[in-house]
C-alpha positions in Angstrom: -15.2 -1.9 5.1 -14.3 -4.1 8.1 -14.4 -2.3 11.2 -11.3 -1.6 13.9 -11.4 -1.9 17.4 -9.0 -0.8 20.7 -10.0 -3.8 22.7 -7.4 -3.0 25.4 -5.8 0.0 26.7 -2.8 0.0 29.2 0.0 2.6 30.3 2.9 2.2 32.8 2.6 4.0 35.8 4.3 8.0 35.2 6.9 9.4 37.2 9.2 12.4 37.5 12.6 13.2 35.8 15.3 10.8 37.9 13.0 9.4 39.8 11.8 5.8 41.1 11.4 4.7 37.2 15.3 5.9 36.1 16.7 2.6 35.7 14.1 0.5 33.9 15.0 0.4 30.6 11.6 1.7 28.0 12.1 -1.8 26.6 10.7 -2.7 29.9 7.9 -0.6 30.0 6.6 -1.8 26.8 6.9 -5.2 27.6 4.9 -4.7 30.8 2.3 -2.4 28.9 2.0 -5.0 26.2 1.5 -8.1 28.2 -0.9 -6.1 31.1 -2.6 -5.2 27.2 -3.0 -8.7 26.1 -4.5 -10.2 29.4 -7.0 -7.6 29.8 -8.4 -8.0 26.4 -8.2 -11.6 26.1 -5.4 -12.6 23.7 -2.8 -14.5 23.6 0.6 -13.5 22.4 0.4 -16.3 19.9 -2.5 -14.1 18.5 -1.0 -10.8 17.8 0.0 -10.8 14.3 2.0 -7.9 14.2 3.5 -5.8 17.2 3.9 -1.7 16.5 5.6 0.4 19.4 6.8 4.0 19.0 10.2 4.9 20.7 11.9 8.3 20.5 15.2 7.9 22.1 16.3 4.3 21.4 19.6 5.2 22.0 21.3 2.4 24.1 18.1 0.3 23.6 19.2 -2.2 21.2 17.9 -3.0 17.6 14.4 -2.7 17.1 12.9 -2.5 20.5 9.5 -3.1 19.0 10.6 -6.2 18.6 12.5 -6.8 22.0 9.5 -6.4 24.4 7.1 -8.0 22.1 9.1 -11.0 22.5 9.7 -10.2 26.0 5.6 -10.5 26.6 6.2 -13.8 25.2 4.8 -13.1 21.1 6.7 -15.5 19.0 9.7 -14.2 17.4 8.0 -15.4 13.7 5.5 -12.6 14.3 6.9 -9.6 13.1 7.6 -6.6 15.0 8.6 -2.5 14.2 9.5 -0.1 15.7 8.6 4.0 14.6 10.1 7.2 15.6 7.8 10.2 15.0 8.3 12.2 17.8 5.7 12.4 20.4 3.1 11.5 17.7 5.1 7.9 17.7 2.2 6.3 19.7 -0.6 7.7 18.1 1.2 6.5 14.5 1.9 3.3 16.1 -2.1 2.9 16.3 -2.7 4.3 12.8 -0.5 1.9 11.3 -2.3 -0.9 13.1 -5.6 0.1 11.9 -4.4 0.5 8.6 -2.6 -3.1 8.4 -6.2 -4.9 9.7 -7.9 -2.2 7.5 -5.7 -3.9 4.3 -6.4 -7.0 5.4 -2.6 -7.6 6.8 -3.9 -8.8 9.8 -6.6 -9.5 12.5 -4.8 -8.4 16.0 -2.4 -5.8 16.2 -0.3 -4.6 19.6 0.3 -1.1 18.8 1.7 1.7 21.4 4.5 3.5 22.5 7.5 3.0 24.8 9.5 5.3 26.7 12.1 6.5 29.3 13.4 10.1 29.2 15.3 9.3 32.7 17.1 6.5 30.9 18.2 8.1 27.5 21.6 9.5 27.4 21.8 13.0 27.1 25.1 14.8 25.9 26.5 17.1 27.8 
């Protein structure tokens, strides 16, 4: 069985509800968290085969934000990219799905994580 390593773990800085983080958008915060990710542990974006970010209110984000700050911390838009809601186990699936795909032999280096902004996501009323 071939083995699975974290080789680099990196979280945004935490804040409170409406506070100095409101207005960055969680596409933002992965994009920061990936690329922070990549330089610590050595890789290039070029190198990450398959990008995997959990986000739970995506809302206003866009399609696919997976896929929008994994191109943001400058992996190639061939690379493919997804993104998983599962709650607040989103990040943890994120990793599981990461080990599986090297596991099956899908790929060598996965970025796997999870992305969010509650201050950003539109609440109703």
């Amino acid at each position: 069985m071939k083995d699975v390593y974290i080789a680099s773990a990196v979280r945004t800085a935490v804040g409170r509800f409406g506070g100095t983080l409101k207005d960055t958008p969680a596409v933002e915060l992965g994009r920061v968290a990936l690329a922070e990710a990549m330089q610590r542990a050595g890789v290039e974006p070029a190198q990450v085969e398959e990008t995997i970010m959990g986000c739970v209110l995506t809302t206003a984000q866009g399609q696919n934000p997976a896929r929008q700050s994994a191109m943001q911390a400058g992996i190639p838009k061939e690379n493919p990219a997804f993104t998983i809601n599962k709650v607040c186990g989103s990040g943890l699936k994120a990793i599981a799905l990461g080990a599986q795909a090297i596991l099956c032999g899908d790929a060598d280096i996965v970025a796997a994580g999870r992305m969010a902004n509650m201050s950003a996501a539109p609440f109703a009323a």
